[in-house]
Structure formats: structure tokens, C-alpha cells
C-alpha positions as CSV (number, residue, x, y, z in Angstrom):
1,X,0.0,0.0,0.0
2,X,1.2,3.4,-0.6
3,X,2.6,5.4,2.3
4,X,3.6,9.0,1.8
5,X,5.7,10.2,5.0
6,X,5.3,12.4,7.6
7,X,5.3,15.8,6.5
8,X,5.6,14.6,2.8
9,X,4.9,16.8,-0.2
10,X,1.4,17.5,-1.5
11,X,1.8,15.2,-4.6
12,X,2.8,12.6,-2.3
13,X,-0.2,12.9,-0.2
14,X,-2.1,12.8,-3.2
15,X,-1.0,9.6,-4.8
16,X,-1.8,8.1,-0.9
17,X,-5.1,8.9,-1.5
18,X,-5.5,7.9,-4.8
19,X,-3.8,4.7,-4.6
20,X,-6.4,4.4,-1.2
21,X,-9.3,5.2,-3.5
22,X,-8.4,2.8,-6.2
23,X,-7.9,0.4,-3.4
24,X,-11.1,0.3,-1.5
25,X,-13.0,0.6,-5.3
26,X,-11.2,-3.1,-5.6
27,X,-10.2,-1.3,-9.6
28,X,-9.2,-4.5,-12.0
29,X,-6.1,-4.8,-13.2
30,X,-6.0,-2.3,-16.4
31,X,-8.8,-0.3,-15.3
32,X,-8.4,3.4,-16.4
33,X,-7.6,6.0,-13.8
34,X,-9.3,9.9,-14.0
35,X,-7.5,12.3,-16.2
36,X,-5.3,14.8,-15.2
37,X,-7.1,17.2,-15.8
38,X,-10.3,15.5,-13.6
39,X,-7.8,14.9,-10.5
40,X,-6.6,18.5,-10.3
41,X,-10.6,19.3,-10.4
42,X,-11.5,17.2,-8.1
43,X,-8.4,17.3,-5.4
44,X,-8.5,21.4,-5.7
45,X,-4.7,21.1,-6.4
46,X,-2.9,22.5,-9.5
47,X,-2.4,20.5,-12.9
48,X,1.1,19.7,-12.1
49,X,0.7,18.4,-8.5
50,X,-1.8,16.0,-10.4
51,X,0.6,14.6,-12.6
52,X,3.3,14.4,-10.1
53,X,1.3,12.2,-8.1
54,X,0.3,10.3,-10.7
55,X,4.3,10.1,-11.8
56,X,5.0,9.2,-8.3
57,X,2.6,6.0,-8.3
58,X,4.0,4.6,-11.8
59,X,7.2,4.7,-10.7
60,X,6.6,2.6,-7.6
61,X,4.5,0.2,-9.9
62,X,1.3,0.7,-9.1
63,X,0.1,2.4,-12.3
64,X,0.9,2.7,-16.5
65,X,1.2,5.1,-18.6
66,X,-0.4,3.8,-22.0
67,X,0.5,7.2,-25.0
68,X,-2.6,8.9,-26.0
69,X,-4.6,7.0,-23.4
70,X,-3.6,7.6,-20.4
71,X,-3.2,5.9,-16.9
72,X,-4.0,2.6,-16.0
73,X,-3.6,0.2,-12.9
74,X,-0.7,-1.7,-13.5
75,X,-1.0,-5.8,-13.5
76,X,-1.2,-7.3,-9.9
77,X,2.1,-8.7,-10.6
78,X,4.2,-5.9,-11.4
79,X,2.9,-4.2,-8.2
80,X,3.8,-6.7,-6.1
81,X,7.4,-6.5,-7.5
82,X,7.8,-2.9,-6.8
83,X,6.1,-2.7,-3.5
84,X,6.4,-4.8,0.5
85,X,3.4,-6.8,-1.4
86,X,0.0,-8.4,-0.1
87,X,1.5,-8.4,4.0
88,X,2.5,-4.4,3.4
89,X,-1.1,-3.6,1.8
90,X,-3.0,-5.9,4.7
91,X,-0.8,-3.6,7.4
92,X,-1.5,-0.3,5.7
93,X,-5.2,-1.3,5.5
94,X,-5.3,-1.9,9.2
95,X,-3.9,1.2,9.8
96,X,-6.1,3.2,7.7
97,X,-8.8,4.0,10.5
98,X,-7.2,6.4,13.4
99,X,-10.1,5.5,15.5
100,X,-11.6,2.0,14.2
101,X,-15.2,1.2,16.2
102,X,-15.7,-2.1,17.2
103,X,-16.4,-5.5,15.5
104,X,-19.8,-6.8,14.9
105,X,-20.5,-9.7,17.3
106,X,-21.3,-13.4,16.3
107,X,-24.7,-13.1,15.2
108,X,-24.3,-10.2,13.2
109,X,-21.6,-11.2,10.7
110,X,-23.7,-14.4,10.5
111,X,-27.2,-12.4,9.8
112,X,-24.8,-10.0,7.3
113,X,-23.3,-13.4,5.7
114,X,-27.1,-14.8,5.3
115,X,-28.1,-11.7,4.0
116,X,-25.5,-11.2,1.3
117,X,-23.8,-13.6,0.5
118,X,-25.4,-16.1,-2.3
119,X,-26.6,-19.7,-2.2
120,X,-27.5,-22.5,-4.6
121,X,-30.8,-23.6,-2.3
122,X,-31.9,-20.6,0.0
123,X,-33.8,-22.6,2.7
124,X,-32.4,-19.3,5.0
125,X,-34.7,-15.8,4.8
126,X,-38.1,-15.7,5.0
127,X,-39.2,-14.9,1.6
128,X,-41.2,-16.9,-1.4
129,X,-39.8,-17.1,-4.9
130,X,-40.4,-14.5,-7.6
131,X,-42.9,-16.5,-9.3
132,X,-45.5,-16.2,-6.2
133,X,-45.5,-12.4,-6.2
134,X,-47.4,-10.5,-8.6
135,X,-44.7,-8.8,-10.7
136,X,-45.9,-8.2,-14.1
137,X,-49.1,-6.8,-12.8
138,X,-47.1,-4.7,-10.4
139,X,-44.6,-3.3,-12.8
140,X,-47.7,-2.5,-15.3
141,X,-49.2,-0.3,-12.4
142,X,-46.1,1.3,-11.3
143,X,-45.2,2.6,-15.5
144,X,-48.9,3.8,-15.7
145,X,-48.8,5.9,-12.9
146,X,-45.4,6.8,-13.8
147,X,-46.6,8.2,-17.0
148,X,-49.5,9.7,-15.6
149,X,-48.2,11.2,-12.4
150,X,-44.6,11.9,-13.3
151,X,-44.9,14.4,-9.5
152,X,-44.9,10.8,-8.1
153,X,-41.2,10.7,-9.6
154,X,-40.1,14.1,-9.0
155,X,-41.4,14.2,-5.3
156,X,-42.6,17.3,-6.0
157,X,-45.2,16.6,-2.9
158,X,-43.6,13.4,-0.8
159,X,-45.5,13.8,2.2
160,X,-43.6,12.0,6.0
161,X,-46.3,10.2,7.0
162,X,-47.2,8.7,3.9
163,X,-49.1,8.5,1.0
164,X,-52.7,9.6,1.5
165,X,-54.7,7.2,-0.5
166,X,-52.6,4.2,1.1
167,X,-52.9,5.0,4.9
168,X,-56.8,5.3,3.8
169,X,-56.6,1.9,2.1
170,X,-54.5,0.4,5.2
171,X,-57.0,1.6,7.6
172,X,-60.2,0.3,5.3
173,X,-58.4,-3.2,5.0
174,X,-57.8,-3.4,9.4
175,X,-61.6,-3.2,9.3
176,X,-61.9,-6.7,7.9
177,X,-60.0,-8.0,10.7
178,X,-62.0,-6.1,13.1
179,X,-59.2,-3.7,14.1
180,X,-59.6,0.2,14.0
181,X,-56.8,2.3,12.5
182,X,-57.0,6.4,12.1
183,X,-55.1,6.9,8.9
184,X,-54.0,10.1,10.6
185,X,-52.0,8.1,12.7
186,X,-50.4,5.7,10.1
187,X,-46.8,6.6,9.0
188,X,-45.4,5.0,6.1
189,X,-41.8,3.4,6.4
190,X,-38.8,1.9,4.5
191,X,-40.1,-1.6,5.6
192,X,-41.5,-2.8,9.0
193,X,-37.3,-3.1,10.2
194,X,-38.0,1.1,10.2
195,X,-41.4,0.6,11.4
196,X,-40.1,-1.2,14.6
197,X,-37.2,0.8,14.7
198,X,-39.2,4.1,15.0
199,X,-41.6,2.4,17.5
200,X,-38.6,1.1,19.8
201,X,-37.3,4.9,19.6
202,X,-40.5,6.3,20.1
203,X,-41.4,4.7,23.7
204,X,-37.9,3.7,24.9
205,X,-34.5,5.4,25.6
206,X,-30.8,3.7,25.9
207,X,-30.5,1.6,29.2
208,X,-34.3,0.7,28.6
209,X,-35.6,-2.7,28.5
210,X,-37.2,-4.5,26.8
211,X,-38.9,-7.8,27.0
212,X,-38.9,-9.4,23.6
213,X,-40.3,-13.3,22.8
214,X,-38.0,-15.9,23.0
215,X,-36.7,-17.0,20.5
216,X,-37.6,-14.1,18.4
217,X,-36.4,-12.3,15.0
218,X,-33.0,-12.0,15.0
219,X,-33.1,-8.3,13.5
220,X,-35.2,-7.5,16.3
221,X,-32.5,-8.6,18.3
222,X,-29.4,-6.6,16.8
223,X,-31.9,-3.8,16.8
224,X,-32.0,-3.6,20.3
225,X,-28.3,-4.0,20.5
226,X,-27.7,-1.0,17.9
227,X,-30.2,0.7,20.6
228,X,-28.1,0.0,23.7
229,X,-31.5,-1.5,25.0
230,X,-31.0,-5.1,27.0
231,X,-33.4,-7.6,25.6
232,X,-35.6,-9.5,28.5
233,X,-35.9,-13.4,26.9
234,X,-40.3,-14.3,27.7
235,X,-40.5,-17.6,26.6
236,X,-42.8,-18.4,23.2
237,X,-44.9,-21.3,23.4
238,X,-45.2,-22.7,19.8
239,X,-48.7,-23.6,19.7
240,X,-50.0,-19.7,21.7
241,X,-47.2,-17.1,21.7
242,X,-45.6,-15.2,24.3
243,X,-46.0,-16.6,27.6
244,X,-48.3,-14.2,29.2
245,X,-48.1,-15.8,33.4
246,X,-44.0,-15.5,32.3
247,X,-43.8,-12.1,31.3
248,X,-46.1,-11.1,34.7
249,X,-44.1,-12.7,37.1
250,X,-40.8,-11.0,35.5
251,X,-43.0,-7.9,36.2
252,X,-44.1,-8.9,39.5
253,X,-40.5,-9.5,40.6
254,X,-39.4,-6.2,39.7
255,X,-37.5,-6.5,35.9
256,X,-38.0,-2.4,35.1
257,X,-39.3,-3.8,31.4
258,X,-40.1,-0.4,29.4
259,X,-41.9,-1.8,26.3
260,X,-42.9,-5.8,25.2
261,X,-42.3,-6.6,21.5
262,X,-44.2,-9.1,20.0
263,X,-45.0,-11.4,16.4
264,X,-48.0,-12.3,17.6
265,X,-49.4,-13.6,14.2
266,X,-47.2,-16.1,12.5
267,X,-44.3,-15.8,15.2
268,X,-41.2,-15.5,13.5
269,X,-39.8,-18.4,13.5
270,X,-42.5,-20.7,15.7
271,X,-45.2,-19.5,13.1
272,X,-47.6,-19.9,15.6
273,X,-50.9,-17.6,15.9
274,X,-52.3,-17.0,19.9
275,X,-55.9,-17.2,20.8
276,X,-57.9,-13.8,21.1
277,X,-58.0,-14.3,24.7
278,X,-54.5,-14.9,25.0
279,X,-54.1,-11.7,23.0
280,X,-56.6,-9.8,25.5
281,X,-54.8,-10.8,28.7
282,X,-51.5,-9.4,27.1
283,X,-52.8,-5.9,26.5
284,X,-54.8,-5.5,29.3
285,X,-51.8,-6.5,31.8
286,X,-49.5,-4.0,29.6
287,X,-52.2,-1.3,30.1
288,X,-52.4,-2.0,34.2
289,X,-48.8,-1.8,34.4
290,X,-48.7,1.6,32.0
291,X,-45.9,-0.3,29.6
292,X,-46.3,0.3,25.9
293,X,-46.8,-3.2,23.6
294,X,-44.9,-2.6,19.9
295,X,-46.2,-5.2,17.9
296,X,-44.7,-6.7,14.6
297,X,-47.7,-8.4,12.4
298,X,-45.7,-8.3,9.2
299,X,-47.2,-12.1,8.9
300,X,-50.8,-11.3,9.9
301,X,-51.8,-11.6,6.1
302,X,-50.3,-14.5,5.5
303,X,-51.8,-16.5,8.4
304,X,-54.0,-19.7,6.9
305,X,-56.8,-20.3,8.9
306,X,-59.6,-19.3,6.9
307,X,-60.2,-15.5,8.6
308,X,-57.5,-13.7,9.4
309,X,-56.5,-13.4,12.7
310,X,-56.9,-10.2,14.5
311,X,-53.6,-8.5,15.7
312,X,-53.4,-7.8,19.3
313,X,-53.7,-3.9,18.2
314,X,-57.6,-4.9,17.8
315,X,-58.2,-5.4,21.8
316,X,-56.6,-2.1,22.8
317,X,-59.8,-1.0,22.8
318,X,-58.7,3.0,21.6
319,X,-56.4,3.1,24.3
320,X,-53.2,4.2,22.4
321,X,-51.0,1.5,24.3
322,X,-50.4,-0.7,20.6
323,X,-48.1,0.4,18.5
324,X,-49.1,-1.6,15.0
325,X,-46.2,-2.7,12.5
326,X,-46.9,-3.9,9.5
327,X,-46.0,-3.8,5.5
328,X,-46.1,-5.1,2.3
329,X,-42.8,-6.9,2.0
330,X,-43.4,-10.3,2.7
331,X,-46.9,-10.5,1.3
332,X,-46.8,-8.5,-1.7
333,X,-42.8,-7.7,-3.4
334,X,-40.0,-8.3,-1.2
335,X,-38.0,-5.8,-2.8
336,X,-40.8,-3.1,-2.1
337,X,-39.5,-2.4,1.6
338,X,-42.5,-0.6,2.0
339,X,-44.0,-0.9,5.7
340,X,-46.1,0.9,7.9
341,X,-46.8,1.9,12.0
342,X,-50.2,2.8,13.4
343,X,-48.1,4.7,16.6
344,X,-51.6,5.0,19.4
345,X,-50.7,7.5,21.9
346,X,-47.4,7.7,20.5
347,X,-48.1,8.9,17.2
348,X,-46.7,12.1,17.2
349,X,-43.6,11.4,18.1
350,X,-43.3,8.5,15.7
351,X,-44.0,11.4,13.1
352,X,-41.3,13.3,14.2
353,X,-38.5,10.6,14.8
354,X,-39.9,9.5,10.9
355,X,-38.6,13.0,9.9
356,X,-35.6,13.0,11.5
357,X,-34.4,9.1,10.5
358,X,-35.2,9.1,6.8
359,X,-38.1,11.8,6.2
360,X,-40.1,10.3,3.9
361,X,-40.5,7.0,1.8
362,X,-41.1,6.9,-1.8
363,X,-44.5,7.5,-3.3
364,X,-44.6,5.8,-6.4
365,X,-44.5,2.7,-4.8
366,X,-47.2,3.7,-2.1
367,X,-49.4,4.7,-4.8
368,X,-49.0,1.0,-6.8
369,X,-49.7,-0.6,-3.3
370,X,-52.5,1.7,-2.8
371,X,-54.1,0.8,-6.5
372,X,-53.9,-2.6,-6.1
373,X,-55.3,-2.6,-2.0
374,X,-58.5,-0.7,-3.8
375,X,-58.8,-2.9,-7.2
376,X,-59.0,-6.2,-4.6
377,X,-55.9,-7.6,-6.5
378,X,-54.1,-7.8,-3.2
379,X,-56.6,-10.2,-1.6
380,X,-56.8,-12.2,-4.9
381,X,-53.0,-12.7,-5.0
382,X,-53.0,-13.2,-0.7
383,X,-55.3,-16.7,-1.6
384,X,-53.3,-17.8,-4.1
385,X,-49.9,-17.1,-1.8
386,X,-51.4,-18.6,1.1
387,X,-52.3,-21.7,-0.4
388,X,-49.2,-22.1,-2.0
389,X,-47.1,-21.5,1.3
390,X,-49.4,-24.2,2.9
391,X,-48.7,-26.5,0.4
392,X,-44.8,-25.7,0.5
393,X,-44.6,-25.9,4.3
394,X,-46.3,-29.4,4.4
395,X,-43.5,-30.4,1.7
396,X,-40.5,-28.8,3.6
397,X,-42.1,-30.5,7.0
398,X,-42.4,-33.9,5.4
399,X,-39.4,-34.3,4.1
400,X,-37.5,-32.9,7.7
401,X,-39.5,-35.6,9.2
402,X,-37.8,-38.2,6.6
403,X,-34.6,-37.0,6.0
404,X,-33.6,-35.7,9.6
405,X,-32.2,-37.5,12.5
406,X,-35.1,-39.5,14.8
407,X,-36.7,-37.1,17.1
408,X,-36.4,-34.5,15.2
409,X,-38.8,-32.1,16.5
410,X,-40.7,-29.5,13.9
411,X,-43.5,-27.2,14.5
412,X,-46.8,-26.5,12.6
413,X,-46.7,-23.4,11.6
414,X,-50.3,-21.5,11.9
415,X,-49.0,-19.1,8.7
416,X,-45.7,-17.3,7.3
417,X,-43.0,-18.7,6.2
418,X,-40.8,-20.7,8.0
419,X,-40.3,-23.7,9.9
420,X,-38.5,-24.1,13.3
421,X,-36.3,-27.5,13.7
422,X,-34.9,-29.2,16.7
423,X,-32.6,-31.6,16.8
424,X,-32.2,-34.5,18.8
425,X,-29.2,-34.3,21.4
426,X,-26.3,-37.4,21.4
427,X,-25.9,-38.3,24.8
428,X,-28.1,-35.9,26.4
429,X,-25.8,-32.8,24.4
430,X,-27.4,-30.4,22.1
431,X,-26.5,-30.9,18.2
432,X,-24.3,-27.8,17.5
433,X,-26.0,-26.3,14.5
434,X,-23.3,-23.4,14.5
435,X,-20.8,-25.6,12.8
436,X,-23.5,-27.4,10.7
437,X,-24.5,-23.7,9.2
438,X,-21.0,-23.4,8.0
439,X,-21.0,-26.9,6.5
440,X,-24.1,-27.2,4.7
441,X,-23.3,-23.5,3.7
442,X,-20.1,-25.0,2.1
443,X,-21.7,-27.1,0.0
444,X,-24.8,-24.5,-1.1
445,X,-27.3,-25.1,1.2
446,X,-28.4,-22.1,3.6
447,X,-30.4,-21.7,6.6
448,X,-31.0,-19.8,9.6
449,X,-29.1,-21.2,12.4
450,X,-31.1,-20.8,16.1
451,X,-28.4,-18.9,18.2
452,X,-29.6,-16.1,15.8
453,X,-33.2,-16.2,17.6
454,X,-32.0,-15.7,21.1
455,X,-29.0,-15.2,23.8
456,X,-26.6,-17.4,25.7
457,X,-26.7,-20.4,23.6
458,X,-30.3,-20.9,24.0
459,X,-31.3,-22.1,20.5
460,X,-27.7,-24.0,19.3
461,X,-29.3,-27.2,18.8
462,X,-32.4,-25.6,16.4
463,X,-32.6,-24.1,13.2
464,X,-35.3,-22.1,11.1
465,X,-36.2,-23.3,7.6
466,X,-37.5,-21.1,4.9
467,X,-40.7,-23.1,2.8
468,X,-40.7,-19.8,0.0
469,X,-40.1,-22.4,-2.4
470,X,-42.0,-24.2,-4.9
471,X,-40.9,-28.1,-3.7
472,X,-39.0,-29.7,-6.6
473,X,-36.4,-32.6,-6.8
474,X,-33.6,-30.2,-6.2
475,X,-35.1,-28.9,-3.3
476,X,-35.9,-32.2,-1.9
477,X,-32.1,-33.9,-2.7
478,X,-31.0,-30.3,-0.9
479,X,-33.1,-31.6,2.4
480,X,-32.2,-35.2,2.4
481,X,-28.3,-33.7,2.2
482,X,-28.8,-31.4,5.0
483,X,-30.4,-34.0,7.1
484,X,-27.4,-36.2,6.7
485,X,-25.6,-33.5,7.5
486,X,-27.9,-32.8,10.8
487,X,-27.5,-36.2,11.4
488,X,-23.4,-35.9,11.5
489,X,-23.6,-32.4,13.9
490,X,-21.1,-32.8,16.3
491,X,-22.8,-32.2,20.1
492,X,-22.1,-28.9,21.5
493,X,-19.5,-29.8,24.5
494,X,-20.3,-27.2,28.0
495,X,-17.5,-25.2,28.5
């Protein structure tokens, strides 16, 4: 890496940070540098401190002079030759940040290596395959009202809280599922992550904590980290949600819990749906003990029974202790990030934190959403996605239940779509499915391993699979491998 010294001429300090810039833009080998002239423009510096920095760098090998053309990143080779080489570049690099902040724990670099990195069979996020999701008609709505509206495009009028004729459609589609939303208190959002992001900030400050279901969503978890607010593990019963007599006796023995998260409706990852009493006795113990309930029903649409299920927002009963988040990402175009927060009592200061984070959210988007919410395409295409994930989930759980080791435990998921795996222990010791994430990734086969959905080591021996997928042969062979590879897990040894 190029190092100019202490004190070093202007040029010199210019090459550093070109050669830095070329660098971190990871340039190819014979990829053409700015001009002259451009440098000296964009550096502020004169036309011959530009070329003397660029002089400066061929001579130590790192770029070419090519007549009439210009200059060009020398081959890897050459470099290497002239220079301390791939150990010198690796120090410099280390060196580059005077004040470097800290590394992301365990569970984020795996969430970021889910996230990015790609995958021959994606049994990992919680998403269905293109095919399921409306494009065509969605991309013919969005060009229309391109055309027609071009002040959608220009932003002309981008409003914070939203699109007008979308909160209206939100609020009129809640009254199906027997839940009453003001639009005046819906704020539209980059996704639901912003949605609970915003409702977190809204009731809760740094040292505050919060009780969250256990396991949960593993954003939801580095959320709270990002926050500086502790998480408070409730347990989640597969087959009814959060543990209500749990979270009172945590309160009844003095845990200062500011504000209770839940995924009520298709928990992510048990994908289970409680009872509306169960549902009742949650609010109404939040409201006697004055602590505000954020609620993440992302999933509510995608739930199978044949209603769906009311969110616990519906049995607040107008008193502004639910904050509502939900969105169109999972049931309608992943790639919309288009969510939503009905923010109660709170609603005004959701508004302004909305301002202040990312001000407003696209609105040609909002206004496709709000088209189709209004035509009834939306509940068309929710029947035929719902039926579909129902079929795919019975697939997936079939297939664990062949493949996998004996007593192999799997839920039954109520809607969404995922399904939550345990494995059997060896011995009486947990399966480690930390080393089997990095195996099975190794040979193209991802998935959401369980210390992602909680603290301490709680869920090592579990692991979430994603049932997006229309079930083919492929995806079957990819099961039957990773349940041989289950079956090979090493147990986790206690330290």
C-alpha cells in the first residue's frame, strides 16, 4: 500500500489517497484511472501536482502510462514487485482508521453473511420465490402511474407520513380483521425493520428494557443491540405465543421492562398464531402496568386459517398503548420495503422521529400498493400465496421428518413462512447447528441457524427453515443432504 511520510509533499499525499481510492474501489487490473485534468478538479490542487502524483505512483509500480490514453492500474504482478506486497497492503489497511469502532459480534456477521452472501438452495430468509408475487401486474401499475403522475417521480409533494390514498386503504383493509386504524396516525416506512425501529425509539430510551419473545427475529435482536436496549428473553410457546403468566411474574418481581415486542401472528420463526384471549390478557396487563406493547404483524396476512387473525392492536380497545407494524414486503414484493406503524398515543412522536431518521418514503411505490389494496388484487394474489405456502410448508415439514435424524422435533406453523427445527441431542448434548451452518453452507445449502433467535446459547441445537419455495427434486435432494448433514452435527460440549 502506498505510504507517503510524515510531513511529505502535497503530490505525495495525493498519490496516498488515490492509490487508497483505487484500493477500496477493488479497480481490475488495467482499469483506467481519471485524467489529469479531472484529479486537479477534483483534489483542488494544481495540474502539475496531479501529474506528479500520478508520476509518483507509476514509478513505484502501481500504475501505466499507455500514449494517447492515459493511466491505468498496472497488473497485480508488477505491483507486487515494486512494493512490500500483499503483508505491506494488509498492514496499511489496518492502519487506515485512526479510530476504528468495534467489531460486529457473532450473530451479526452471520445475519450480514445470510443476507448477502449467495446460495444454490436458500432454505435461510423468510421470503417466497419471484414466481409467487405478482410482478408483471405490479410493474404495469407502477409505469402507468409513472406516465400519468410523473410528480410521483419528482417528489414534487412526498409527504412523511405517507401517502394519502394508502394510509386510507390500510385503515379500510384493518376493518376486515375487526381492528380500527386512524389513517392520521399511520406513518409510512422503508419496511416494517424502520417501522419497529421508530416504534422502539418512540417509547424507549438507551438503558431501557425491553422484554422481547423468546426465541424471536434476530433483527429484532441486533436492533435492540444498535439501541443500547437489553433484551428481556419471555418464553414463546409454539402452539399460543408469548407466555403471558412469564412475562407477569418478571414484572411482579421487579424487571424495570419499558416496552414488550411481540410477532404475535405467525411468530417469527415458531409461526404460531395465539388465541384472542390470549391476546386480550396481554394488552390488558401492559395497560395496568402503564408499559407500551410494539407489535410486529408483518405475517398477519399471511396467516391460513380461513379469517384472518386479528392482531393484538384490535383489543386495545382505543387506548393508544399498541403500537401496530406492519407492510407489504413479505406478502406483496419483497424488494418493495414498503412498511407501515399505526403509533396509538405515541403517534406524534413517531412522526417526528420518521422525519428526522429518513423523512419520507417513496411514493410511487405507495401509490402502486394503494391501486392494487382498492382494485382487490391484493386479496386475490394473498389466496393464491397462502395456499401455496401451505402446500410448501407441508412439503418442507415432510421431508425434515424423513430425512432428519429420529426425534427430530418440527412445528406446525399457523402461517408465514418458516419452519422451526430441533434436533435431537447425542448423549443428552445439544446438536451444535453453528458448525453445521457453515457446513451445509459450504456445500450450497443455507439456513438460519437458532443462536440467531436468542441469547446465551439458547437455541444452538435448532434451526429455522424457509418453505418460499415451490418443492422440486432439487429442493428435496437439498433436504435429504442437509439431514445427513444434521445427522453428522457434532454435540455442542459445555464449557
Amino acid at each position: 500500500m502506498v505510504q507517503a511520510e510524515q510531513g511529505a509533499p502535497l503530490y505525495q499525499q495525493l498519490a496516498q489517497r488515490l492509490w487508497e481510492g483505487v484500493d477500496r474501489a477493488s479497480m481490475a487490473d488495467g482499469e483506467r484511472l481519471p485524467s489529469v485534468r479531472l484529479l486537479a478538479a477534483q483534489y483542488g490542487v494544481s495540474l502539475t501536482t496531479a501529474l506528479q502524483a500520478l508520476r509518483w505512483l507509476e514509478t513505484r509500480g502501481y500504475i501505466e502510462a499507455r500514449p494517447r490514453s492515459g493511466y491505468f492500474v498496472a497488473k497485480r504482478m508488477r505491483r507486487t514487485k515494486r512494493t512490500g506486497g500483499a503483508a505491506e497492503t494488509k498492514h496499511a489497511s489496518a492502519k487506515r482508521w485512526v479510530r476504528p469502532v468495534a467489531e460486529l459480534d457473532a450473530q451479526a456477521r452471520d445475519h450480514l453473511a445470510i443476507a448477502g452472501a449467495p446460495s444454490a438452495v436458500r432454505l435461510d430468509l423468510a421470503s417466497a420465490e419471484a414466481t409467487l408475487y405478482p410482478v408483471d401486474r405490479f410493474s404495469v401499475l407502477l409505469r402507468r402511474l409513472a406516465y400519468q403522475h410523473r410528480d410521483l417521480l419528482v417528489g414534487s409533494h412526498v409527504r412523511g407520513s405517507g401517502y394519502p390514498a394508502l394510509r386510507a386503504q390500510i385503515a379500510r383493509q384493518a376493518i376486515q380483521y375487526a381492528c380500527e386504524l386512524d389513517p392520521d396516525e399511520l406513518v409510512v416506512t422503508n419496511g416494517c425493520v424502520e417501522a419497529l425501529n421508530l416504534a422502539l425509539r418512540a417509547v424507549a430510551r438507551p438503558g431501557d428494557v425491553i422484554a422481547v419473545e423468546s426465541p424471536t427475529y434476530f433483527v429484532l435482536l441486533q436492533m435492540l443491540r444498535a439501541l443500547e436496549m437489553p433484551a428481556y428473553p419471555i418464553p414463546c410457546v409454539p402452539e399460543s405465543g408469548i407466555d403471558v403468566d412469564a412475562l407477569k411474574a418478571a414484572l411482579d418481581r421487579g424487571v424495570p421492562i419499558k416496552a414488550v415486542v411481540t410477532v404475535a401472528n405467525g411468530n417469527n420463526p415458531l409461526g404460531s398464531v395465539p388465541s384472542d384471549a390470549a391476546k386480550r390478557a396481554l394488552v390488558e396487563l401492559l395497560r395496568e402496568r402503564d408499559i407500551a406493547l410494539i407489535e410486529d404483524d408483518i405475517f398477519g396476512d399471511l396467516c391460513f386459517g380461513d379469517t384472518r387473525p386479528r392482531p393484538v392492536r384490535a383489543f386495545d380497545e382505543g387506548h393508544g398503548n399498541v403500537l401496530l407494524c406492519g407492510g407489504f414486503s413479505k406478502s406483496l414484493c419483497p424488494g418493495l420495503r414498503l412498511g407501515w406503524i399505526a403509533g396509538g398515543r405515541f403517534t406524534e412522536r413517531v412522526k417526528a422521529l420518521k422525519y428526522t431518521t429518513s423523512m419520507a418514503t417513496a411514493e410511487l411505490q405507495q401509490a402502486a400498493v394503494a391501486q392494487l389494496l382498492a382494485g382487490g388484487g391484493y386479496a386475490l394474489h394473498l389466496r393464491r400465496l397462502k395456499a401455496a405456502l401451505q402446500s410448501q410448508q407441508h412439503a418442507l415439514r415432510d421431508a425434515v421428518m424423513r430425512y432428519f435424524p429420529e426425534g427430530t422435533e418440527v412445528t406446525r406453523p399457523a402461517g408465514g413462512f418458516v419452519l422451526w427445527v430441533k434436533l435431537p441431542g447425542i448423549d443428552g448434548a445439544p446438536r451444535d447447528t453453528r458448525t453445521l451452518f457453515e457446513r451445509a453452507r459450504a456445500e450450497g445449502v443455507s439456513f438460519a441457524p437458532g443462536h440467531l433467535f436468542g441469547e446465551g446459547g439458547a437455541f444452538d441445537d435448532c434451526l429455522r427453515l424457509n418453505a418460499g419455495n415451490r418443492w422440486t427434486s432439487e429442493l428435496d435432494a437439498a433436504v435429504r443432504r442437509l439431514g445427513e448433514l444434521a445427522a453428522q452435527a457434532e454435540p455442542i460440549v459445555a464449557a
